[in-house]
N, C-alpha and C positions, 0 to 999 in steps of 0.2 A: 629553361623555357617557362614560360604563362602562359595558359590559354583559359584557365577559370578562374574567376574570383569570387566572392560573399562580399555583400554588404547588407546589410538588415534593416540599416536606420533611415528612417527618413531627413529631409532636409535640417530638420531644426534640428536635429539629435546630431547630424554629420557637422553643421555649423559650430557647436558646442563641442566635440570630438576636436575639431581642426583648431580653437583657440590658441595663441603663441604670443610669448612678451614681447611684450614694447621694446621696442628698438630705437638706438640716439644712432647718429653720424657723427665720429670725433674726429675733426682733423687736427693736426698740430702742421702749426703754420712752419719749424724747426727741421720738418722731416719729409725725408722722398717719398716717403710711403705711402699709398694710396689711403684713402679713407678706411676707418673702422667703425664698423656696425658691432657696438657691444648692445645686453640686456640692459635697461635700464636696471637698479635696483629697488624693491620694493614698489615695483608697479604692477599696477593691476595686467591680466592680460587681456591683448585685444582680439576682439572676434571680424573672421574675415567676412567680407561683403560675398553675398550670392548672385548671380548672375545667371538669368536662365532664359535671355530673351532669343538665342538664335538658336540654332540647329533644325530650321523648318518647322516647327512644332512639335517637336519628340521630347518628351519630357527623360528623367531621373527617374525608376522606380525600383524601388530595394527588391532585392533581392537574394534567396541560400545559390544561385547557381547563377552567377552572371558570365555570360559571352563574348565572344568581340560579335561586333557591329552593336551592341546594347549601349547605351548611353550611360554613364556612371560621372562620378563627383571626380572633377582636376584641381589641382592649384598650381595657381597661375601669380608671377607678379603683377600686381597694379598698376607697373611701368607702363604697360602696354595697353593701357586706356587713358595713361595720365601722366604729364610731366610737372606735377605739382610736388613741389618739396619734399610734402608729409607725404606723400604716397610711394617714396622710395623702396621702401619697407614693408611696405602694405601690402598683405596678400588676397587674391580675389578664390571663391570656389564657383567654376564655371561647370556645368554638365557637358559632356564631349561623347561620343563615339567611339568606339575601342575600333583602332582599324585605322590609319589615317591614311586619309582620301588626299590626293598630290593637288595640289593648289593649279596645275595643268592641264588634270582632267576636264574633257569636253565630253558631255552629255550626262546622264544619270551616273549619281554618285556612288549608286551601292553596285555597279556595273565595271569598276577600271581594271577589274582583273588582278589587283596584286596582293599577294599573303602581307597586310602591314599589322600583325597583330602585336609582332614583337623586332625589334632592332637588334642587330647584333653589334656591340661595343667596337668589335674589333674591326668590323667595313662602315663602320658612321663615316668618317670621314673619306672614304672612297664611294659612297652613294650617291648616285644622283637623287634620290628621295630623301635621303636624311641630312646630306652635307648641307641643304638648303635651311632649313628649317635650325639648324643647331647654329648655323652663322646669323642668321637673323636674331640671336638671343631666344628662339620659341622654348624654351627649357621648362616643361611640367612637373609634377609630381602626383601620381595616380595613389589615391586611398583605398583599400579597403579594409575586411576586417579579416582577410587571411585570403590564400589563393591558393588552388586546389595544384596536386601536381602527381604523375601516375609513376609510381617505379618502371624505372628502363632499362637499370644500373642491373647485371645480376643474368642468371639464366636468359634469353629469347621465352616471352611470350608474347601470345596473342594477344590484342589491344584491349579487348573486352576482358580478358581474364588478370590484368595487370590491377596491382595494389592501389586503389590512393588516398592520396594523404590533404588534408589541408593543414597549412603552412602556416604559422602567426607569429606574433611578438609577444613575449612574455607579457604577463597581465598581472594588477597588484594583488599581493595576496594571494585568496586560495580564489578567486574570479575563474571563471569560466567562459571565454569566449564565445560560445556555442549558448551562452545565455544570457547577450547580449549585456553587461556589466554595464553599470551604471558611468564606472570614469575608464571607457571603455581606450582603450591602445588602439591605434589603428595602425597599419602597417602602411608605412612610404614607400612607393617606388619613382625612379628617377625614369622620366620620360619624354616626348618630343612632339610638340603638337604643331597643324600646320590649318590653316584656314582655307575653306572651300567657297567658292561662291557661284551658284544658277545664274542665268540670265537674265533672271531682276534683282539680282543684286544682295539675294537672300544666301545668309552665310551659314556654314555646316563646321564646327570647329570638331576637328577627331584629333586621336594620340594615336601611339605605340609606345609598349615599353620596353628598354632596354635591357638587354641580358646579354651576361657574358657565363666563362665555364664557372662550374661548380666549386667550389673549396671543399674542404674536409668537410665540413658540418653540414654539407647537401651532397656532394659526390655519390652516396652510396643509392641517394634514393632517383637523382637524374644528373645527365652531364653538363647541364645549363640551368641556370637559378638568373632570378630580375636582381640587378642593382637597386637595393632596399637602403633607405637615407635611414638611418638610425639615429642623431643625430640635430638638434637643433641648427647647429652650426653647418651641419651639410645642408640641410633644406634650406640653412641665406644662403650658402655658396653657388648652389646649383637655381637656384630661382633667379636671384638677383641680377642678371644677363648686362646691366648697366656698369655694374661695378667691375663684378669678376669676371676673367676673361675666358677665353673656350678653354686653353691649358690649363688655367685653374678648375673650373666648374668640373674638367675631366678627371683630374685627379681625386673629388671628392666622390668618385665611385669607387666605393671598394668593398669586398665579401662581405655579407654581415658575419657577425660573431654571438648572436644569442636569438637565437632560434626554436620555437616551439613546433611540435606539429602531433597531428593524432591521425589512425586509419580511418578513412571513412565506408558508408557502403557503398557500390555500385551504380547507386542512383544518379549519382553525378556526373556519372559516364551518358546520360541523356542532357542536355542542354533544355529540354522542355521540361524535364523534372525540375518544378522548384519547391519542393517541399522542403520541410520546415528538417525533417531528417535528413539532409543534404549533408549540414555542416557540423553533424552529432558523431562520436566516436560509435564505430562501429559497433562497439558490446550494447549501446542504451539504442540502437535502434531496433524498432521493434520488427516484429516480422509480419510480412505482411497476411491481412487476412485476408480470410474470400469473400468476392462482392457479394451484398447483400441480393437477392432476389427480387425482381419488382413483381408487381402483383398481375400484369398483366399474363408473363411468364407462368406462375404461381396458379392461376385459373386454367393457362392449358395444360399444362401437367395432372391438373386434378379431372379434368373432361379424359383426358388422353388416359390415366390411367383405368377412369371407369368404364371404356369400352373394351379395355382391355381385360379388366375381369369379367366384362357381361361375354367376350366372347371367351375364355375359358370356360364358363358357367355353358354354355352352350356347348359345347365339346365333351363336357363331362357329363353331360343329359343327353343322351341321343332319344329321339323319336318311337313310337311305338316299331315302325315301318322298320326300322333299320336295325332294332332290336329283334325282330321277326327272320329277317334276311338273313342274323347273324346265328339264330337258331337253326334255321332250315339248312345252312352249311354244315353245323356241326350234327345233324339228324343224315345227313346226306355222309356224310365221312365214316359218321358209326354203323350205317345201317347193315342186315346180311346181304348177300345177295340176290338179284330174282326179286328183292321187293321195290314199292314202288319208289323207291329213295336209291335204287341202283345208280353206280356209278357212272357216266357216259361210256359209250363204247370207244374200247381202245381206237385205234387209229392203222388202218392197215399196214402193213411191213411192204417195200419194196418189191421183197420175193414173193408175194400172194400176188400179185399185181401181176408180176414176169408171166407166173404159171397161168394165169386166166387168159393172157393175153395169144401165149402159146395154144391153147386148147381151142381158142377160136377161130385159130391160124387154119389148124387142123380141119376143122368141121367146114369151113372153106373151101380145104382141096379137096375132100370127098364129094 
């Protein structure tokens, strides 16, 4: 499964990220074989065209914690805006939707109701949502620079209390992805975009990416991993929608084999966290402090404390009055008796009361 990605770069940095060689078409006129798309040798490599005129005005913005429904960098073949020779090869990078919106949807787009964040390999061609779009040639590749994913594999826990990990491709050297690397790897996945259009005719282009189960080298940490193009040769197979055919493009999905990943913290279990600690291994993230105090705070605290010692200050000074009161008790407690500090008088007993009451019973009958 996918449901989080990193990307950090912005446009010109993901442009320069996406470069790939030049590519010839060699037929031999001798043979059944369909065309061959090899590397040129010793050419330079070409940079793909950006394209960011639709999706209503939402733009691409980087981000340590991206969503579905966010807008992120695709590549698309340039078949699909162009039947010009040189453009067979040519790849375009378009900004899309993570989520893709059914090309039959009527009314608001962020509204049709169905989870398309990720495709499963195994019902693409029993969908009515994705059989359409993969016959059409609509064939993506979604970049980022790693996609987050939460252990599932192992014990039952609770969702908030589960591991995770963000996921990437080996990087040159001792490079650190988490430090954005200058000839930075991006990670490919294989995906399926489909075109939306409003009522005047303004178009919404989204994806989904495809995933199938786990291999060894992801099993342990969830039961489903994205089909990642590792590959030059898979990203023409699976672009190229003109040449190669569904059976083929299908076949160039298969398990990756080199794999990096590191623990992250917790933050990224928020989708509104996008801090820069997002996509840091959990030992260099730092802990968090406590907010600072504004001063508005800060001034009632200091009013609120000082009345609070003015009235201990009062409690601990009693009054002459009450200092008097508390002598004349203790002059009344010590005093003997018969003086004039004597105690009140008791309180008569029941049986004094019976007996007075009888004696005057008495002086009645006589």
């Amino acid at each position: 499964m996918c449901g989080r990605t990193c990307l950090t770069l912005d446009p010109e940095q993901v442009i320069c990220a996406c470069k790939y060689p030049r590519k010839t078409i060699k037929t031999d006129p001798d043979s059944e074989d369909k065309d061959k798309i090899k590397d040129e040798e010793g050419s330079s490599m070409e940079t793909p065209e950006w394209r960011a005129e639709f999706n209503l005005g939402r733009n691409y913005q980087a981000s340590y914690n991206i969503a579905p429904t966010d807008i992120t960098p695709v590549i698309v073949s340039a078949g699909h805006f162009s039947d010009a020779e040189d453009q067979k090869c040519a790849r375009v990078i378009m900004p899309m939707m993570w989520g893709m919106i059914p090309f039959w949807h009527k009314g608001d787009y962020r509204r049709h109701g169905l989870t398309t964040n990720n495709c499963r390999l195994e019902h693409l061609m029993d969908s009515k949502l994705y059989r359409g779009p993969f016959k059409r040639g609509q064939r993506c590749v979604v970049i980022c620079e790693g996609f987050y994913e939460w252990q599932t594999a192992g014990p039952a826990k609770k969702p908030s209390e589960r591991d995770a990990y963000l996921v990437f491709v080996p990087q040159e050297g001792d490079a650190k992805i988490y430090e954005q690397p200058k000839d930075v790897k991006l990670l490919r996945m294989a995906g399926l975009f489909d075109v939306w259009a409003d009522e005047s005719g303004d178009k919404m282009y989204s994806y989904s990416i495809i995933t199938f189960q786990s291999s060894k080298i992801m099993s342990w940490m969830h039961y489903r991993m994205p089909a990642i193009l590792e590959t030059e040769q898979q990203m023409n197979d699976w672009l190229d929608f003109k040449r190669v055919s569904d059976a083929e493009a299908l076949a160039t999905l298969r398990p990756a084999t080199k794999l990096q990943w590191h623990r992250v913290s917790k933050l990224v279990n928020n989708s509104r966290n996008k801090s820069e600690e997002c996509n840091k291994p959990i030992e260099l993230v730092a802990k968090p402090a406590k907010p600072a105090m504004n001063k508005t705070m800060m001034a009632w605290l200091n009013v609120r404390k000082k009345r609070e010692d003015q009235t201990m200050a009062e409690h601990s000074d009693p009054s002459d009055e009450e200092e008097q009161e508390k002598e004349a008790g203790r002059k009344r407690r010590n005093s003997p008796s018969g003086s004039s500090f004597d105690s009140p008088a008791k309180r008569s007993k029941f049986e004094d009361f019976k007996s007075e009451k009888a004696v005057e019973v008495k002086s009645v009958e006589k």
